[in-house]
N, CA and C of each residue as an Amber inpcrd file, in Angstrom:
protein
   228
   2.0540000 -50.2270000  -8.8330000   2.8430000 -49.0470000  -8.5410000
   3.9760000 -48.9650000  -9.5600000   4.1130000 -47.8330000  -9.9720000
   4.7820000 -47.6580000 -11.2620000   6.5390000 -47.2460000 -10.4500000
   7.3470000 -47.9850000 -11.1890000   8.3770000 -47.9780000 -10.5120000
   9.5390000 -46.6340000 -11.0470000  10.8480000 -46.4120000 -10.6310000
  11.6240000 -45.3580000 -11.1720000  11.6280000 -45.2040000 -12.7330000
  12.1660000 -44.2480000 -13.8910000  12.3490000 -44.5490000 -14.7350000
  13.7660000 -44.9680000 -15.4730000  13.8180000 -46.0400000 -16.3520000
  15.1340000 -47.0230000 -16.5340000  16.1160000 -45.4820000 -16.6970000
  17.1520000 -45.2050000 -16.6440000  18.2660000 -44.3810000 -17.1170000
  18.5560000 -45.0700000 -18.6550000  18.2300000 -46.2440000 -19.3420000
  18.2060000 -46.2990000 -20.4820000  17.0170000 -45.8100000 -21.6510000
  15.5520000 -45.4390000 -21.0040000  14.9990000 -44.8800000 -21.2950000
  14.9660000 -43.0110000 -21.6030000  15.2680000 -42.8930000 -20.1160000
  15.6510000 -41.8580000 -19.9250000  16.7290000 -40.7160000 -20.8480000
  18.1610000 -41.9800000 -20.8660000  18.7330000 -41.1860000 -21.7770000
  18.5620000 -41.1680000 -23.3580000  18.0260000 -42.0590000 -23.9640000
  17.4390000 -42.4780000 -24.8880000  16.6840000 -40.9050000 -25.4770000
  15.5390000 -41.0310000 -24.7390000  14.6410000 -39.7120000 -24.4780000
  15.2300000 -38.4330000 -24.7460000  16.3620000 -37.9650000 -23.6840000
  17.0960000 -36.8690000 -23.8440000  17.6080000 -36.9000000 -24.8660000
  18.5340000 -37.5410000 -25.3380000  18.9050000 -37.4970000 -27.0190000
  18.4310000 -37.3950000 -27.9710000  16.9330000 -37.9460000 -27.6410000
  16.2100000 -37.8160000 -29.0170000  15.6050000 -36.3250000 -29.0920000
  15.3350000 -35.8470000 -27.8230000  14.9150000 -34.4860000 -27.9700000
  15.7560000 -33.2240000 -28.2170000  17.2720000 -34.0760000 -27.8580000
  18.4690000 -32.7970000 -28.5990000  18.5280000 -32.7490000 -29.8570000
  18.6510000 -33.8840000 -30.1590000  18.7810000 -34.1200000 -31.6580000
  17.9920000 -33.4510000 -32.7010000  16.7630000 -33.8000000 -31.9960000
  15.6440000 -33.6160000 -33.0570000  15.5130000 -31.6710000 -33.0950000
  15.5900000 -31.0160000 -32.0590000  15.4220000 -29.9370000 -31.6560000
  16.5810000 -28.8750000 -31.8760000  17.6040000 -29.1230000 -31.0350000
  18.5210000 -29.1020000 -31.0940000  19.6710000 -28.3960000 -32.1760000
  20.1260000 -30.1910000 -32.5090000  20.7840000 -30.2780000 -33.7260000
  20.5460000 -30.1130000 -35.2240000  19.1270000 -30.8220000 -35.2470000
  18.8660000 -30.3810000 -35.9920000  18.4730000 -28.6060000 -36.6220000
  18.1780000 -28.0060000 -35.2880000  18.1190000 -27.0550000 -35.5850000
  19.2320000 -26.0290000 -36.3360000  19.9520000 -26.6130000 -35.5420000
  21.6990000 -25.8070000 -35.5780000  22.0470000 -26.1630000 -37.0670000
  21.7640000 -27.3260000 -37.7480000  22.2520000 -27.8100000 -39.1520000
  21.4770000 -26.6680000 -39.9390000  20.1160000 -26.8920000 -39.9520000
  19.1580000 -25.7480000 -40.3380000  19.8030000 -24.2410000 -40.5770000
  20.0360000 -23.9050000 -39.3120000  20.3200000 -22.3370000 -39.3520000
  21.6390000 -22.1960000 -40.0550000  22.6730000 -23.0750000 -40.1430000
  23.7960000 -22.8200000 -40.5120000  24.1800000 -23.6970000 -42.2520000
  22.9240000 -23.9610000 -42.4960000  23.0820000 -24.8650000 -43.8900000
  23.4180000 -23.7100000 -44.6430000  22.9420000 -22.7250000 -44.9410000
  23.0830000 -21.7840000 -45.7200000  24.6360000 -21.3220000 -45.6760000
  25.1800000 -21.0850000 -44.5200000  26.4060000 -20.3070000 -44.6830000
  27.9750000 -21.5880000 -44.5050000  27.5120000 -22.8990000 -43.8250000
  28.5140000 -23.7380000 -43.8470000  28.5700000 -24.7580000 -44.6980000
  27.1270000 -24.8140000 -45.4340000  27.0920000 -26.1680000 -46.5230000
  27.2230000 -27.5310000 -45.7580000  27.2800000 -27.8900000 -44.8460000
  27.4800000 -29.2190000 -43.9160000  27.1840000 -30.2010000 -45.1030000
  26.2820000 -30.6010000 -45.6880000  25.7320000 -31.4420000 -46.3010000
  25.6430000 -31.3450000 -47.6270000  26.5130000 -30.4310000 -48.1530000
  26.9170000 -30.0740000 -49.6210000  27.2990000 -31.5230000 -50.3600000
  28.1220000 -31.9310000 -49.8190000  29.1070000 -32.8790000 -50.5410000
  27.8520000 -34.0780000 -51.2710000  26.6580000 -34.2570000 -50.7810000
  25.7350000 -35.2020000 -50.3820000  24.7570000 -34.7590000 -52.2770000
  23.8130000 -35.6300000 -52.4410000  22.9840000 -35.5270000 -53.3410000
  21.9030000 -35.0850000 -52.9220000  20.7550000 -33.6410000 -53.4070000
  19.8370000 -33.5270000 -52.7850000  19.1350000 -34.3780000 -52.4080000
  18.8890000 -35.5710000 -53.2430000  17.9450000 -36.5710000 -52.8060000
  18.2000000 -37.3370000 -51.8420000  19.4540000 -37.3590000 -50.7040000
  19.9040000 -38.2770000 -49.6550000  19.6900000 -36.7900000 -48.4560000
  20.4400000 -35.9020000 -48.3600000  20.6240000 -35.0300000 -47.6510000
  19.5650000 -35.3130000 -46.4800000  18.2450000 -35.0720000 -47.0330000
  16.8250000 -35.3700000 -46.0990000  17.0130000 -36.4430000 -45.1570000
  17.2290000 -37.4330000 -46.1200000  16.8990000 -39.0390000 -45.5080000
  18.4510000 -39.1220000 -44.0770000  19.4590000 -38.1280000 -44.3550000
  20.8790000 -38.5810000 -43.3340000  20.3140000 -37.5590000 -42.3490000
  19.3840000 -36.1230000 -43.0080000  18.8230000 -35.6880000 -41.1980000
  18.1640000 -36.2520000 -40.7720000  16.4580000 -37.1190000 -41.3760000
  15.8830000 -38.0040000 -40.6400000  16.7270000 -38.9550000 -39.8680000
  17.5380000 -39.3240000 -40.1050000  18.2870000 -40.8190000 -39.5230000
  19.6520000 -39.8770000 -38.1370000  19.7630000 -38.9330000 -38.5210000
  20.4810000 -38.5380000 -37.0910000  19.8660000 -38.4710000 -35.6150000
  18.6070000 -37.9770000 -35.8560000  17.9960000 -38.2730000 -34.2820000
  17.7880000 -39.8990000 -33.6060000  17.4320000 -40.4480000 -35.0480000
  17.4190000 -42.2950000 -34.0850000  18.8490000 -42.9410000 -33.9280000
  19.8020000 -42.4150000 -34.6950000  21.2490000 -42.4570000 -34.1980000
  21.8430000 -42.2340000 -33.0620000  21.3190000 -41.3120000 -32.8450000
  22.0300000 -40.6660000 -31.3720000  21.4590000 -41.2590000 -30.3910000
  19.7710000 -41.3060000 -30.2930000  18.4180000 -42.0540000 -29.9350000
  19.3620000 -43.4630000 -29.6970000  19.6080000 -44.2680000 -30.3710000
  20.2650000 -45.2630000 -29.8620000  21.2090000 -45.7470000 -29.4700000
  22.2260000 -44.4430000 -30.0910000  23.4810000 -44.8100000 -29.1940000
  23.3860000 -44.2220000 -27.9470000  22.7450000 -43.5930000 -27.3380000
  22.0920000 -42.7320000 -25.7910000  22.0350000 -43.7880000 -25.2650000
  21.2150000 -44.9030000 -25.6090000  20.0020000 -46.2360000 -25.1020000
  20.9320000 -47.2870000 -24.9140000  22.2240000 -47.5610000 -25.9870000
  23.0980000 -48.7770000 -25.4560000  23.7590000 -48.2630000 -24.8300000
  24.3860000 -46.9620000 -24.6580000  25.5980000 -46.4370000 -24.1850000
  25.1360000 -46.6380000 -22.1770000  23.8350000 -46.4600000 -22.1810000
  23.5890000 -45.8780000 -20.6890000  23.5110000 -47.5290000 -19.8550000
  23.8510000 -47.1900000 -18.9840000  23.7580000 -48.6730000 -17.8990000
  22.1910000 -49.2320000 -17.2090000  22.1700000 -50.5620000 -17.6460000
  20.3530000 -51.0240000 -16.9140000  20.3510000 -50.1460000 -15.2020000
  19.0780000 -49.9060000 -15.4810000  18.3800000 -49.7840000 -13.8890000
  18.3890000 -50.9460000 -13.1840000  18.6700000 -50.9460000 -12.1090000
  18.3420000 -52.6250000 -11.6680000  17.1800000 -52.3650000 -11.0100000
  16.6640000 -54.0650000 -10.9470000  15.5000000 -53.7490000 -10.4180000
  14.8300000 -54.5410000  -9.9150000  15.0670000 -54.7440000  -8.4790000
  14.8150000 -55.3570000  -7.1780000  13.6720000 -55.9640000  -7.1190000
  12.5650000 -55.8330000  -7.5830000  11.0360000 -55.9250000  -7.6130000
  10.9280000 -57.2580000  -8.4660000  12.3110000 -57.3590000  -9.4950000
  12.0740000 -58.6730000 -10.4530000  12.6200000 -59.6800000 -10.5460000
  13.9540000 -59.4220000  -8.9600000  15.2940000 -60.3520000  -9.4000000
  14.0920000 -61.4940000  -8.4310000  14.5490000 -62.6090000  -8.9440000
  14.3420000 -64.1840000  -9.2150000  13.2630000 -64.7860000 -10.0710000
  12.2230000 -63.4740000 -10.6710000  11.6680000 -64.0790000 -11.8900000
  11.9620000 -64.0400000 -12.8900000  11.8760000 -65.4090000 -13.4900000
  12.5530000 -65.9210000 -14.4490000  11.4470000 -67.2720000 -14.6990000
């Protein structure tokens, strides 16, 4: 029986799907008129949007508190 899902998964999850969707989108639509990523070399620009969704992706994942979980306490 498949048990709740962790809230570190969970939020993990949600972040990665803002990010990726999201934010990234918002950088997208507004690159043209705010330059966000001007300052940057074309050849990095790419590689700092790939790396923002597993950023957030993991700070979601440490930031959120374990599930506990009753089913496992004394194995060890």
């Amino acid at each position: 029986m498949a048990g709740p899902i962790e809230s570190k998964v969970g939020w993990a999850t949600a972040a990665a799907y803002v990010a990726s969707s999201g934010l990234l989108g918002a950088l997208a639509a507004v690159q043209d008129n705010a330059r966000v990523l001007e300052p940057l070399p074309d050849s990095v620009s790419p590689l700092v949007l790939a790396l923002v969704p597993g950023l957030l992706t993991f700070a979601a994942g440490w930031k959120a508190r374990h599930t506990p979980r009753p089913d496992l306490e004394g194995e060890e």
